[in-house]
C-alpha positions in Angstrom: 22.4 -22.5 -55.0 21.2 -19.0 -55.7 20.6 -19.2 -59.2 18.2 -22.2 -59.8 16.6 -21.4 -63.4 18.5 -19.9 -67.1 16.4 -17.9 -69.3 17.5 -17.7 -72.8 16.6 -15.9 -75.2 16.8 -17.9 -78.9 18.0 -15.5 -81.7 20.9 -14.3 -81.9 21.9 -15.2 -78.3 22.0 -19.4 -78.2 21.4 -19.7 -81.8 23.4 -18.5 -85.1 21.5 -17.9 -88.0 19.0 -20.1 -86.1 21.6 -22.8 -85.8 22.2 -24.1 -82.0 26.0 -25.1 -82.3 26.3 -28.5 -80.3 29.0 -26.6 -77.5 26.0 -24.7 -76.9 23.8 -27.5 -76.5 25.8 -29.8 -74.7 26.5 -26.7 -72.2 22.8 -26.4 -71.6 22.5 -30.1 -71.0 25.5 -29.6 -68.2 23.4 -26.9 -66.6 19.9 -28.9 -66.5 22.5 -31.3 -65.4 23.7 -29.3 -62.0 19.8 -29.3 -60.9 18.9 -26.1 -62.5 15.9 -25.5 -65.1 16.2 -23.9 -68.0 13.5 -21.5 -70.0 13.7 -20.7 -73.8 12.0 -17.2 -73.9 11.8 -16.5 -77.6 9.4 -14.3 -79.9 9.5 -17.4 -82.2 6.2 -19.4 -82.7 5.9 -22.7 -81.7 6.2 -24.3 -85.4 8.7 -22.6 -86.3 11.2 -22.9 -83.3 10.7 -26.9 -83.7 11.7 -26.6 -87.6 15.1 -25.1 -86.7 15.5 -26.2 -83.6 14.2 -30.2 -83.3 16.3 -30.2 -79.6 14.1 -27.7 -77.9 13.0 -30.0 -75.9 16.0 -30.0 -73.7 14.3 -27.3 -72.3 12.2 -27.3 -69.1 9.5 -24.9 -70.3 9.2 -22.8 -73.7 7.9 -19.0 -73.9 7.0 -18.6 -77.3 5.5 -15.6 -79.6 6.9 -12.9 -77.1 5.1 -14.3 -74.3 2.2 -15.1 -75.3 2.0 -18.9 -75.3 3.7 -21.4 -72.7 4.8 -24.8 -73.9 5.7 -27.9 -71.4 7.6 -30.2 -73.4 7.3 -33.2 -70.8 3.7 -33.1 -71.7 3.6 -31.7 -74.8 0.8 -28.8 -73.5 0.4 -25.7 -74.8 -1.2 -23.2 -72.8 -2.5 -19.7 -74.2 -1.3 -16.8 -72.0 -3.1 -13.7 -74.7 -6.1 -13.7 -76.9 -6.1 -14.9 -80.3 -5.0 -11.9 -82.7 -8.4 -10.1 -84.4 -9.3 -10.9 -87.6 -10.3 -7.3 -88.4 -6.5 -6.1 -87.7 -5.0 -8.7 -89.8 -7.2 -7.8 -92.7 -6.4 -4.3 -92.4 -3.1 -5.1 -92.7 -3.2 -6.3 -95.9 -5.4 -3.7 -97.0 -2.9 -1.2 -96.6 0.1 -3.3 -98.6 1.6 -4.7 -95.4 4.0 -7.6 -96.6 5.6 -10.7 -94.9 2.7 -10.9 -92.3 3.1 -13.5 -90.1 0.3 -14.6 -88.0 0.8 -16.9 -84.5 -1.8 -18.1 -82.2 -1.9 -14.4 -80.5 1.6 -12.7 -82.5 1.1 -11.1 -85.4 4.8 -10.4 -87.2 6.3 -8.7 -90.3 9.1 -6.0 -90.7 10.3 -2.3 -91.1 10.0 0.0 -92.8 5.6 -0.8 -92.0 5.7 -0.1 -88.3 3.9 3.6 -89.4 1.2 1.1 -91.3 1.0 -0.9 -88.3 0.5 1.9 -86.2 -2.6 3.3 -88.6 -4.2 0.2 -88.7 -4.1 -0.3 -84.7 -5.8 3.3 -84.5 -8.3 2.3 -87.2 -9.5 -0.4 -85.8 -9.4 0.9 -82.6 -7.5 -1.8 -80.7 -5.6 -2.1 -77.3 -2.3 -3.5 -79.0 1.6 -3.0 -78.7 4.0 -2.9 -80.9 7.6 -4.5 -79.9 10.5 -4.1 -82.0 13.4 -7.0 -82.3 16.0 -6.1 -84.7 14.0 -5.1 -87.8 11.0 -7.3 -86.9 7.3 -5.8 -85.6 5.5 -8.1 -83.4 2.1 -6.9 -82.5 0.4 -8.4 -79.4 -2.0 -7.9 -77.0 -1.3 -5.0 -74.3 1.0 -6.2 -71.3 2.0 -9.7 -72.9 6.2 -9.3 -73.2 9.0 -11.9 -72.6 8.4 -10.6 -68.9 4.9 -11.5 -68.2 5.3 -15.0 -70.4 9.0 -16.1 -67.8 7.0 -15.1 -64.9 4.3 -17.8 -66.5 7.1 -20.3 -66.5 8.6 -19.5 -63.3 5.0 -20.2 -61.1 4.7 -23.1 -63.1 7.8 -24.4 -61.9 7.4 -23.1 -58.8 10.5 -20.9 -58.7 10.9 -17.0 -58.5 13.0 -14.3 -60.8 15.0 -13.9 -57.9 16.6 -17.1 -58.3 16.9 -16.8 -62.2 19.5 -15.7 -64.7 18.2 -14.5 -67.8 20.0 -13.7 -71.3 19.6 -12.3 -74.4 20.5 -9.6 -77.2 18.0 -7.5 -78.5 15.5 -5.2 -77.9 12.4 -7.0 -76.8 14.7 -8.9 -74.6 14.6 -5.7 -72.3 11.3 -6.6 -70.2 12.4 -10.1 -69.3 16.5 -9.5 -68.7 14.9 -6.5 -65.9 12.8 -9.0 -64.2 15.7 -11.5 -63.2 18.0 -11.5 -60.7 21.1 -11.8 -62.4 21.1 -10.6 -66.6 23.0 -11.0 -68.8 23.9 -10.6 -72.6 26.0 -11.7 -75.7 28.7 -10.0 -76.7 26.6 -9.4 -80.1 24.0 -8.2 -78.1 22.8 -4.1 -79.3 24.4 -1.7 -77.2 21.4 -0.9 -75.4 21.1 -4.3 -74.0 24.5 -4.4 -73.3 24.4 -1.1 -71.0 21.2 -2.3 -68.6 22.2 -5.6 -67.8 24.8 -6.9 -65.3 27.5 -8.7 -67.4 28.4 -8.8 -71.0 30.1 -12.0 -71.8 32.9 -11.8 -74.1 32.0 -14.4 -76.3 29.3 -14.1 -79.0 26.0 -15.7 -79.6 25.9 -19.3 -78.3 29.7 -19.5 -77.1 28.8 -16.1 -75.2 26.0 -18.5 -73.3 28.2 -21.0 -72.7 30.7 -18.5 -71.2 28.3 -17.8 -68.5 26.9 -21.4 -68.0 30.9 -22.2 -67.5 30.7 -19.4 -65.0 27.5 -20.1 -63.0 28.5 -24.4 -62.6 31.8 -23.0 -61.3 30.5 -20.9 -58.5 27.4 -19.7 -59.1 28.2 -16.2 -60.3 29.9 -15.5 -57.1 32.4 -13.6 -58.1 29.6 -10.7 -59.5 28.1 -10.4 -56.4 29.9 -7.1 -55.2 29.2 -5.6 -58.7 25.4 -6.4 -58.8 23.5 -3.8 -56.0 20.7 -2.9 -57.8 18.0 -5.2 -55.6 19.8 -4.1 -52.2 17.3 -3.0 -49.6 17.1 0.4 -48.6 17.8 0.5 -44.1 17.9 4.4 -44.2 20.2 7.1 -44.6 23.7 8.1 -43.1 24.6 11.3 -42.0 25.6 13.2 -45.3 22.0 12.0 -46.9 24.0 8.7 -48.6 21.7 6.1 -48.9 22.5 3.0 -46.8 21.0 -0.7 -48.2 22.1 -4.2 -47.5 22.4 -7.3 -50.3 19.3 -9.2 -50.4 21.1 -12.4 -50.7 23.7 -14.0 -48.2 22.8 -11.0 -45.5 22.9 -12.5 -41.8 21.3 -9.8 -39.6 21.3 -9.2 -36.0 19.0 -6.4 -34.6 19.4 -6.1 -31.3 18.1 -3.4 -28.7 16.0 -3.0 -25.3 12.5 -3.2 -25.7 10.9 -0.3 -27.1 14.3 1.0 -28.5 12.4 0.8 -32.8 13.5 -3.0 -33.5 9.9 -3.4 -34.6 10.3 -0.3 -37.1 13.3 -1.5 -38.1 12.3 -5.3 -39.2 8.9 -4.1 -40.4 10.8 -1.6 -42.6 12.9 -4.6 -44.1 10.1 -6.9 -44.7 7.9 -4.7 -46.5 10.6 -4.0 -49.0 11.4 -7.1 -49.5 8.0 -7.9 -50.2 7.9 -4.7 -52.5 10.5 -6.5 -54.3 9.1 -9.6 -54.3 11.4 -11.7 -52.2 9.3 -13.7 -50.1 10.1 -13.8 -46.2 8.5 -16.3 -43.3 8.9 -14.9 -39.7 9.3 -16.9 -36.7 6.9 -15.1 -34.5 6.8 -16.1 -30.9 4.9 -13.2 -28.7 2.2 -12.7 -32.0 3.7 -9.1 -33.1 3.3 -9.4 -36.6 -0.1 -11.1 -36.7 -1.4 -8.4 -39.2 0.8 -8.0 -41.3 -0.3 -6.7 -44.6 1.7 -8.6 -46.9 2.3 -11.9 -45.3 -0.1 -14.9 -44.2 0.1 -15.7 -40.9 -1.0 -19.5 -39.4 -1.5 -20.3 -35.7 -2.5 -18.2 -32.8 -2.7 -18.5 -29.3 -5.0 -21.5 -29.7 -3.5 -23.6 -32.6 -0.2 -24.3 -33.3 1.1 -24.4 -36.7 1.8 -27.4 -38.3 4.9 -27.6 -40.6 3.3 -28.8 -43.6 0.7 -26.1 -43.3 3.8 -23.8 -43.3 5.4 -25.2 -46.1 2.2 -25.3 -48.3 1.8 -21.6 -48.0 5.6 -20.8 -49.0 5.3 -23.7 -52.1 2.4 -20.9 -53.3 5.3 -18.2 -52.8 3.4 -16.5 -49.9 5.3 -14.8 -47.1 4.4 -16.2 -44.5 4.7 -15.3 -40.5 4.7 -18.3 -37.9 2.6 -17.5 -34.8 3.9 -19.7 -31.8 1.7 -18.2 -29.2 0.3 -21.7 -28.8 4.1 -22.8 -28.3 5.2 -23.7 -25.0 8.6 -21.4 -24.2 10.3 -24.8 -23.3 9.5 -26.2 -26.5 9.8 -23.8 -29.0 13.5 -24.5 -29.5 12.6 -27.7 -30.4 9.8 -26.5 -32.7 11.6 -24.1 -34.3 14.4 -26.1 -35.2 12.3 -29.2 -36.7 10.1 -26.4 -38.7 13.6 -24.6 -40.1 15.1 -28.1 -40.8 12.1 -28.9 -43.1 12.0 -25.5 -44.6 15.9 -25.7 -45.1 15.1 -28.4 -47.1 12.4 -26.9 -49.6 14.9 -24.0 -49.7 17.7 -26.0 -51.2 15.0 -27.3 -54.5 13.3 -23.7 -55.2 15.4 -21.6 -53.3 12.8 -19.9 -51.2 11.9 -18.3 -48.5 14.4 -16.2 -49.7 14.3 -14.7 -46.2 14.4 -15.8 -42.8 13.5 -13.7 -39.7 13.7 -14.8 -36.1 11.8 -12.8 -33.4 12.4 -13.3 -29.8 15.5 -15.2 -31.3 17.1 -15.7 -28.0 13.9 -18.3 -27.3 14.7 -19.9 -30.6 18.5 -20.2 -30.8 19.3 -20.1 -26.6 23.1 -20.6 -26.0 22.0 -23.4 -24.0 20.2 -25.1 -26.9 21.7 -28.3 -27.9 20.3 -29.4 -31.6 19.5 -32.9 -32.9 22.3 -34.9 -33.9 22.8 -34.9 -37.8 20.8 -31.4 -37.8 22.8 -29.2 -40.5 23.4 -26.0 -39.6 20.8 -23.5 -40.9 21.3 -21.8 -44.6 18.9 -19.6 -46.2 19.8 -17.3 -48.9 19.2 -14.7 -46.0 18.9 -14.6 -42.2 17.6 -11.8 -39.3 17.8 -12.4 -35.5 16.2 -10.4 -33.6 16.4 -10.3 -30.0 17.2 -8.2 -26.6 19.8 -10.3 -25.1 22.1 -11.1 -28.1 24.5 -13.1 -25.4 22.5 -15.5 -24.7 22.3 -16.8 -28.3 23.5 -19.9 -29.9 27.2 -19.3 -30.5 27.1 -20.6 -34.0 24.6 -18.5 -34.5 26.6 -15.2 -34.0 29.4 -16.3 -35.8 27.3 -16.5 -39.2 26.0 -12.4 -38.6 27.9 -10.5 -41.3 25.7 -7.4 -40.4 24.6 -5.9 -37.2 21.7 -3.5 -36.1 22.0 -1.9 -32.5 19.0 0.6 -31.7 17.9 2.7 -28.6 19.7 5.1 -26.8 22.3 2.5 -25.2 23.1 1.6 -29.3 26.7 2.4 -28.9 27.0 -0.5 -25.3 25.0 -2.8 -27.2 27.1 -2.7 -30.2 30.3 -3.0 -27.2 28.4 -6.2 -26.7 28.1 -7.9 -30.3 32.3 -6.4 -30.8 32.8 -8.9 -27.7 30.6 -11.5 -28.7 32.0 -11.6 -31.9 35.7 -11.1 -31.0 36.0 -8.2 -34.2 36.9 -4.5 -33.2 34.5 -1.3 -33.6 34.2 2.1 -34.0 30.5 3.5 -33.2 29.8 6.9 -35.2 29.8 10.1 -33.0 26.5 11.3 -32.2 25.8 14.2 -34.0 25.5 17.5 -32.3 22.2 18.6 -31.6 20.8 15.3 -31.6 18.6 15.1 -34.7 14.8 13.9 -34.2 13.9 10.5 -35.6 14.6 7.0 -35.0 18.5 6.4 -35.5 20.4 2.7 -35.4 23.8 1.8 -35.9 24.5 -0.2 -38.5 27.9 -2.3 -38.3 29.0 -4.2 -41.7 30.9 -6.4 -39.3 33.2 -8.6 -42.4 33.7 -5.6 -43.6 35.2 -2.8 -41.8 35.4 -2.1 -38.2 33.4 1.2 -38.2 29.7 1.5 -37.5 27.7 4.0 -39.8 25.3 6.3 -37.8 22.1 5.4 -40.0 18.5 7.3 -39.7 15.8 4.9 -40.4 13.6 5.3 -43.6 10.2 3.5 -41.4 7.8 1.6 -43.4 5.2 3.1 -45.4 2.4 0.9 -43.4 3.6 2.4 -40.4 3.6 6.4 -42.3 0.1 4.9 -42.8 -0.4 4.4 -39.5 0.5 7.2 -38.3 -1.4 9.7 -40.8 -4.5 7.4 -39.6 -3.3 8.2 -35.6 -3.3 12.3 -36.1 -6.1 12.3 -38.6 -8.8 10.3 -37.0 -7.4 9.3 -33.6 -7.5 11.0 -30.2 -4.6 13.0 -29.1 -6.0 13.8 -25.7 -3.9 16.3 -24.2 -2.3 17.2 -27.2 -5.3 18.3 -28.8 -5.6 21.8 -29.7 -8.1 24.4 -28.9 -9.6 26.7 -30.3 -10.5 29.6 -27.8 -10.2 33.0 -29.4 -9.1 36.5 -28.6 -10.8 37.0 -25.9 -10.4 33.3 -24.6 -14.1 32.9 -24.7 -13.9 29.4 -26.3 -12.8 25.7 -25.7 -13.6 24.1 -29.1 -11.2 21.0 -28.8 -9.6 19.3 -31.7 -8.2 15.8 -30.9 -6.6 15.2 -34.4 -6.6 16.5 -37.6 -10.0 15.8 -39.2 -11.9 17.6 -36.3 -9.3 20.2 -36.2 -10.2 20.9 -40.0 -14.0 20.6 -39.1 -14.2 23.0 -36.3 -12.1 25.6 -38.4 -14.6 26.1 -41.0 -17.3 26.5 -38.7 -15.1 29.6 -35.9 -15.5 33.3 -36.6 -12.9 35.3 -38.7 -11.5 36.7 -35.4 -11.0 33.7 -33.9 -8.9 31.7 -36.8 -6.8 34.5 -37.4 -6.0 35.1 -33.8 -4.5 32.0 -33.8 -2.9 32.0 -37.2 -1.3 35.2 -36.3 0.1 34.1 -33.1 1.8 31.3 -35.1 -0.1 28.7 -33.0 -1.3 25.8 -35.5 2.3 25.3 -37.0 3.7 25.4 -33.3 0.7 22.7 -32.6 1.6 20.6 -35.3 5.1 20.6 -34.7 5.1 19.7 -31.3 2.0 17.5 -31.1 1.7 15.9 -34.2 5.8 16.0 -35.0 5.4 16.7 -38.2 8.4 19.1 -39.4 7.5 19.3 -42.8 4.0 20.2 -42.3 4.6 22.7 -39.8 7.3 24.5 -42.0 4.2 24.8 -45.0 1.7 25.9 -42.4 4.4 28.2 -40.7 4.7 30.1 -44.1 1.3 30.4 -44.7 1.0 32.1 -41.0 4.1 34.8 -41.8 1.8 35.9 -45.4 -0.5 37.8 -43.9 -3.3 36.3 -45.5 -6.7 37.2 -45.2 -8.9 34.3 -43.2 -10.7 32.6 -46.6 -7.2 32.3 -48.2 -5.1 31.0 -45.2 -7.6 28.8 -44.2 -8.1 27.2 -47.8 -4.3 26.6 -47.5 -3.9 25.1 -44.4 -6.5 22.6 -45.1 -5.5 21.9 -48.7 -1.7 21.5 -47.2 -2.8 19.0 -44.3 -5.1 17.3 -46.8 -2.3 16.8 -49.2 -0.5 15.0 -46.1 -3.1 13.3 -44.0 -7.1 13.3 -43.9 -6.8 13.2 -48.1 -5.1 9.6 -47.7 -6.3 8.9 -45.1 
């Protein structure tokens, strides 16, 4: 299942009038039912939700007051996600005539037309508070507590992620928490506001609207709204008319394939660090140690200690991305080591539906054609899969069949893609090369269910690596591509090897010398062939062709390579 939790919001979405019709709550119980939890998320408070509603309990876990108190009804524990609300602030409330003040554990509640009075006595008493709006109602609470930050409470306390929720509601604070999930949804009595930000308005109102969708999500687990529902796809790069090109993040089966050297590593290291911007978490089967440091991932083993499983499974249980170094890993075992480790993590991922990514390096070692799996091993299925690999025909058959998308990269892209069209017995069309050859790393992408035409895509590389690279040209050494600064009369050999220095020894040259070589056009030329920086040379280029005097151009040039390296860096 994708969807493993429903968030609802209370009124106006499963309750009438604050009346839960018994459809509504026997279509709740069918969904608890099917193995999924479900969440109340409502600005009630806790007293007040049990006098209207005794049958809350049917609930896995209660948000309450906006987010600002979690309840677990197996235990009966409340647990205090905000500070208590000032004294001085309620008091000053009533001092200016606010009526109907309502006061939680951390809420504090009443209604319009007093939001201005609210607002005064906030300033007044100089307080870091918000002010949410629900249908004519104020709630006051402290700064950053919402429906969002109390769900995401829940979820870790179940142990499950947004990514695998549905949430639902009709009203405004309902905006915060409705973003957050995966799939959203709202009633169709829902404001029109709601209504145009989420991904499905049922037809049905209030509670009969909520069991519309809970009809929908036993029968095939909101399915048929995949196609319609892009906005968490994951950017790969660009095609040739600037479009943007992503894949799904859910039910993608990925193989990148390339010689070594051709960008794969761009390529996957792209991918995972925005899935991990987006919070899907990711566990890499690393078997040559190339993504040991890894700035948003844990990694266990080395070449020393193998990894054990339950190690493994530990760190994903805490949501971590995680990469699995099998250095330690004989070659002739790590078939079987691989298989045993996914089987156990196959069957995490079927209870809390993560990772929600799985990426094979080397995946030829893994998943060999020859390799002949355990009898009574299921076949493999996470919510999404990458092979990566140099000899994609010497994978596991039934591992080629399951790729929906393929990735060919180097400069042979178009034979390699040849290759995958055989393997998989499907047509294609590469794109034409385009005419010059642009600079850049380029891959063909090949939605292979889909259409039998590849899409020429430039890659969009990770910021880590941009990182990397504005550390290699500030503070590294560029050897023979360092520049020098000699002069008119050639008298000098000040050498720059990378940008930091090159910044250094321009403050400290004569007039003569900096212009010499600012008029000759030679630090944009420099930067554009040794540093392959296109955009910086073009600023520095036009600062060359102003005619500048040497102060002025040289404030510019440093101010415009600061902007883009040895300032970040």
């Amino acid at each position: 299942m994708r969807y493993l939790a429903l968030a609802c919001d209370y009124d106006g979405t499963i309750a009438t009038h604050g009346t839960v019709s018994d459809s509504t709550f026997d279509a709740l119980c069918r969904a608890q039912k099917s193995g999924r939890r479900l969440i109340l998320v409502t600005g009630r408070q806790l007293d007040d939700l049990f006098c209207v509603f005794p049958r809350a309990e049917i609930f896995d876990c209660i948000v309450a007051e906006n987010g600002a108190l979690f309840y677990d009804p197996r235990r009966h524990r409340e647990v205090m996600l905000a500070e208590p609300p000032p004294e001085e602030f309620i008091n000053e409330l009533r001092r200016r005539g606010v009526a109907s003040i309502s006061v939680g554990k951390s809420i504090v509640a009443t209604w319009e037309p007093h939001e201005a009075a609210v607002l005064e006595a906030i300033h007044h008493c100089g307080l870091e508070l918000q002010v949410i709006f629900n249908k004519g109602a104020i709630m006051v609470l402290p700064s950053g507590v919402n429906k969002n930050s109390g769900l995401r409470a829940a979820l870790s306390w179940l142990g499950l992620s947004v990514h695998n929720t549905i949430g639902v509601g009709d009203a405004e604070n309902d905006h915060a928490f409705l973003t957050a999930c995966e799939f959203s949804a709202a009633v169709a009595n829902a404001l029109d506001a709601v209504k145009e930000r989420v991904d499905l308005v049922t037809e049905a109102d209030h509670g009969a609207g909520v069991e519309e969708l809970i009809t929908d999500l036993l029968d095939n687990d909101l399915r048929q709204h995949d196609r319609h529902v892009r906005r968490h796809d994951i950017l790969l790069g660009n095609d040739a008319d600037g479009n943007a090109v992503r894949i799904p993040p859910y039910d993608s089966r990925l193989l990148i394939s390339g010689p070594s050297g051709s960008g794969k590593s761009t390529i996957v290291n792209a991918i995972l660090e925005r899935l991990a911007q987006a919070e899907y978490q990711f566990c890499v089967i690393d078997p040559e140690g190339d993504y040991e440091n890894m700035e948003y991932a844990v990694t266990v083993g080395d070449e020393e200690q193998i990894p054990t499983t339950a190690h493994v499974l530990q760190l994903l249980a805490k949501t971590d991305s995680t990469v699995v170094s099998m250095l330690a890993v004989p070659i002739a075992d790590r078939p079987a080591y691989a298989a045993q480790l996914m089987q156990r993590m196959e069957n995490a991922h079927r209870h809390d539906g993560r990772p929600h990514w799985l990426l094979l390096d080397e995946a030829h070692h893994m998943l060999p054609a020859s390799w002949q799996p355990a009898p009574g091993t299921s076949a493999r299925r996470f919510a999404s899969e990458a092979l990566v690999t140099v000899h994609p025909r010497s994978l596991d058959p039934s591992a080629l069949a399951a790729i929906n998308i393929a990735i060919a990269v180097g400069s042979n892209a178009e034979q390699t893609l040849e290759e995958l069209s055989a393997a998989f017995g499907r047509p294609v069309r590469p794109a034409p090369r385009p005419s010059p050859a642009k600079q850049g790393l380029e891959m063909l992408v090949w939605f292979c269910r889909e259409s039998e035409d590849a899409i020429r895509v430039r890659i969009e590389p990770p910021e880590a690596e941009r990182r990397r690279h504005r550390r290699k040209y500030a503070d590294g050494d560029l050897r023979e591509k360092s520049f020098y600064f000699r002069g008119p009369q050639d008298r000098l050999k000040l050498r720059a090897q990378n940008l930091t220095l090159f910044l250094q020894i321009a403050e400290g040259v004569d007039a003569d010398t900096w212009l010499h070589h600012l008029r000759q056009g030679d630090y944009s030329r420099w930067i554009r062939t040794a540093i392959k920086d296109e955009i910086l040379a073009d600023q520095i280029q036009t600062i060359e062709q102003a005619g500048l005097p040497a102060g002025e151009s040289l404030a510019r040039v440093q101010a415009a390579v600061e902007r883009l390296y040895t300032g970040s860096a």
